[in-house]
N, C-alpha and C positions, 0 to 999 in steps of 0.2 A: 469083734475082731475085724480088723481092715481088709479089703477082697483084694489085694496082690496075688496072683500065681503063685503056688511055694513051688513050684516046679518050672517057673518062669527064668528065662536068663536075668543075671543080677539078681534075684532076688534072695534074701537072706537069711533064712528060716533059726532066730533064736534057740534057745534051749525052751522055753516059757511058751514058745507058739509065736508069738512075735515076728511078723516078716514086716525087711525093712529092703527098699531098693536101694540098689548104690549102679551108678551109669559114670558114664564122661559125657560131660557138657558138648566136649566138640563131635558126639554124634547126635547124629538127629531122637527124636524122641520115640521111645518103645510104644511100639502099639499097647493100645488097651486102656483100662482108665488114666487119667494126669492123676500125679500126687493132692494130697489134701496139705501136707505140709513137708516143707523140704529145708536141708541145713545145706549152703552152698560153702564151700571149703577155696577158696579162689583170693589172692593174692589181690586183684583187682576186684569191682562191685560186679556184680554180678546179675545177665541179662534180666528184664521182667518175664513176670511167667505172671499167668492167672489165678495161682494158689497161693498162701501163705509163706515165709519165704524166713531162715535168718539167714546171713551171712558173719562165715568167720574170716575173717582175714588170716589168709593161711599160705604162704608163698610157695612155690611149686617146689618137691623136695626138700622142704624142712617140715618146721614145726610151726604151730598157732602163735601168731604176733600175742594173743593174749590168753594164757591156759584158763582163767576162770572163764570167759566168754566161750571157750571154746566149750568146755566142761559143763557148763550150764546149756548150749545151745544141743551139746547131743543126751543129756539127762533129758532135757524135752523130746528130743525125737526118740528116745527111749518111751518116757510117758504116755508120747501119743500113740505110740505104734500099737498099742493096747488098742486101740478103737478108731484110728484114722489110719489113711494111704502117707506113710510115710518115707520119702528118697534123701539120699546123701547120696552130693555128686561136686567131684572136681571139675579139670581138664579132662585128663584121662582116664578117669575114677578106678585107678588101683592105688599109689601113692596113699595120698590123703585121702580118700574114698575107704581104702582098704585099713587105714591106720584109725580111721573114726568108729569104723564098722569094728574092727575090734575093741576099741573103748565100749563102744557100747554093748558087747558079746561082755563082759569084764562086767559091764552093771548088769546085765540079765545073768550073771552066775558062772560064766565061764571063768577059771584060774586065771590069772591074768598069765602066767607061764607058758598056756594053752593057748590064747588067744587069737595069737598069729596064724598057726595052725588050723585054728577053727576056721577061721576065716578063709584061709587058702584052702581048703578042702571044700568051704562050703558057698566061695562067691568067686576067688577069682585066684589059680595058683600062683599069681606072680604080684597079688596084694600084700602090701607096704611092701615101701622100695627101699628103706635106706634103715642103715642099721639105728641112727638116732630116731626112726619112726619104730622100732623095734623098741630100743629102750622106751620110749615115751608111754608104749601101752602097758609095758610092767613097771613100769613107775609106781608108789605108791600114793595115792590120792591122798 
């Protein structure tokens, strides 16, 4: 298992054990370890960082310019979270931060109906902003 805080801010404690960070790019960086592998949610490319990195092209309040890239980059940040430090982070990482973080509660077993929920209960109450980031996580795959 990865050594994130589960009792740390942002961080996102799975059903499975799994904890995954989610931040906003435009603050500075959380004390404690850097990520081992991170999925960047950002409309533009996105800064260098020292760690492993994907980038979805994801524009501020909507949705992923392309859902299989998108779909494939947090299945990985699912996979690794099993045994690396893994963060999702936008601009202000509730938006897209909050909308990914539930896809991926939705692959670890949460109802996709729940999802939202889980998430606002368990990383940030005012995760996903718009209601087509609401449909997009009960969508079915």
């Amino acid at each position: 298992m990865n050594n994130w805080d589960p009792g740390a801010a942002g961080v996102l404690e799975l059903p499975s054990g799994r904890l995954i960070r989610g931040r906003a790019l435009g603050r500075p960086l959380p004390a404690g370890p850097s990520p081992e592998f991170a999925v960047y949610l950002l409309g533009t490319a996105p800064p260098r960082v020292d760690w492993e990195q994907r980038w979805v092209r994801w524009p501020d309040f909507r949705l992923p310019a392309n859902e299989g890239e998108a779909m494939d980059a947090l299945k990985e940040a699912w996979l690794r979270a099993a045994y690396q430090r893994v963060e999702i982070a936008c601009a202000g990482g509730r938006g897209r931060t909050g909308t990914a973080l539930a896809c991926i509660a939705v692959l670890d077993g949460v109802p996709a109906r729940q999802a939202v929920s889980f998430v606002r209960a368990h990383y940030h109450p005012r995760a996903v902003e718009t209601p087509w980031q609401r449909w997009y996580v009960m969508r079915p795959r």
